[in-house]
C-alpha positions in Angstrom: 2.8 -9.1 11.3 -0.4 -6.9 9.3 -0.4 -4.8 12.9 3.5 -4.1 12.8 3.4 -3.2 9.5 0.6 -1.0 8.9 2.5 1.0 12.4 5.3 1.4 10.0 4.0 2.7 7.5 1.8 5.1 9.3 5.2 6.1 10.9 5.9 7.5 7.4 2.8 9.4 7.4 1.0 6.6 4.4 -2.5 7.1 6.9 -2.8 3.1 6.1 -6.3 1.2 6.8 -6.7 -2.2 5.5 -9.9 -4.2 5.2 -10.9 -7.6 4.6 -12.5 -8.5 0.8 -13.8 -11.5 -0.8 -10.6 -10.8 -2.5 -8.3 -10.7 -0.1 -6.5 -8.3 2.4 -6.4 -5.2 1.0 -4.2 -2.4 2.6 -5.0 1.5 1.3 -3.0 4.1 1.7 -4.7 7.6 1.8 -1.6 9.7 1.8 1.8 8.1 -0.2 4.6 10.0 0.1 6.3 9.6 -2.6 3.2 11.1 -5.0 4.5 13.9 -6.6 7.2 11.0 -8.0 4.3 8.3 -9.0 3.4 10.0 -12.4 6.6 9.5 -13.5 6.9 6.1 -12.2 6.0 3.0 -10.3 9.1 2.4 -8.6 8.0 3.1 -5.7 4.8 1.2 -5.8 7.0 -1.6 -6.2 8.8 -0.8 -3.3 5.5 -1.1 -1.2 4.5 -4.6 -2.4 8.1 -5.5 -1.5 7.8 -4.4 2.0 4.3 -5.7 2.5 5.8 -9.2 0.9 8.3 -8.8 3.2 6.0 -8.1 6.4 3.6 -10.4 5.7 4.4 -13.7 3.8 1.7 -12.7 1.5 1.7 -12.2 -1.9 0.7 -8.4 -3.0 -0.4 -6.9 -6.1 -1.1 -3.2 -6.2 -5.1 -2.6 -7.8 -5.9 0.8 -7.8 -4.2 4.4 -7.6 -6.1 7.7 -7.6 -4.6 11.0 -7.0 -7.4 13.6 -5.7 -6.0 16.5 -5.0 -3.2 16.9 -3.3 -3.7 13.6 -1.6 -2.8 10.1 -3.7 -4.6 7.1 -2.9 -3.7 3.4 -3.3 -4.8 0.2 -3.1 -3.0 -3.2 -2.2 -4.5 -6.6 -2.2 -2.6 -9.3 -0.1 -3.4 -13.2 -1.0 -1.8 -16.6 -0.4 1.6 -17.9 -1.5 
């Protein structure tokens, strides 16, 4: 399920990686394309959790968001139900 869903979204060009924490899962996306949006709102963030949620029978929480130039970076942790 992780591998089918990180293929999705680097279909729409996110450049996804995850990783495994102490915390948790945690899927970052390097390139979101919706980031000329996310200053004027999460919406879309909230959109990713659900479609990670949805993927993975996880529970995900967004933790970080950095926008560095023209690129905009965030940060997902999955964890148990």
């Amino acid at each position: 399920a992780l591998q089918n869903l990180i293929k999705n979204f680097h279909d729409h060009h996110y450049q996804p990686r995850w990783e495994i924490r102490s915390a948790g899962i945690v899927i970052r996306f390097s390139n979101c394309p919706f980031r000329s949006l996310i200053a004027d709102t999460d919406f879309f963030c909230q959109l990713d959790v659900l479609a990670i949620e949805q993927h993975t029978g996880l529970t995900a929480s967004k933790i970080d968001s950095q926008r560095l130039k023209s690129q905009h970076h965030c940060q997902f942790v999955l964890t148990s139900k």
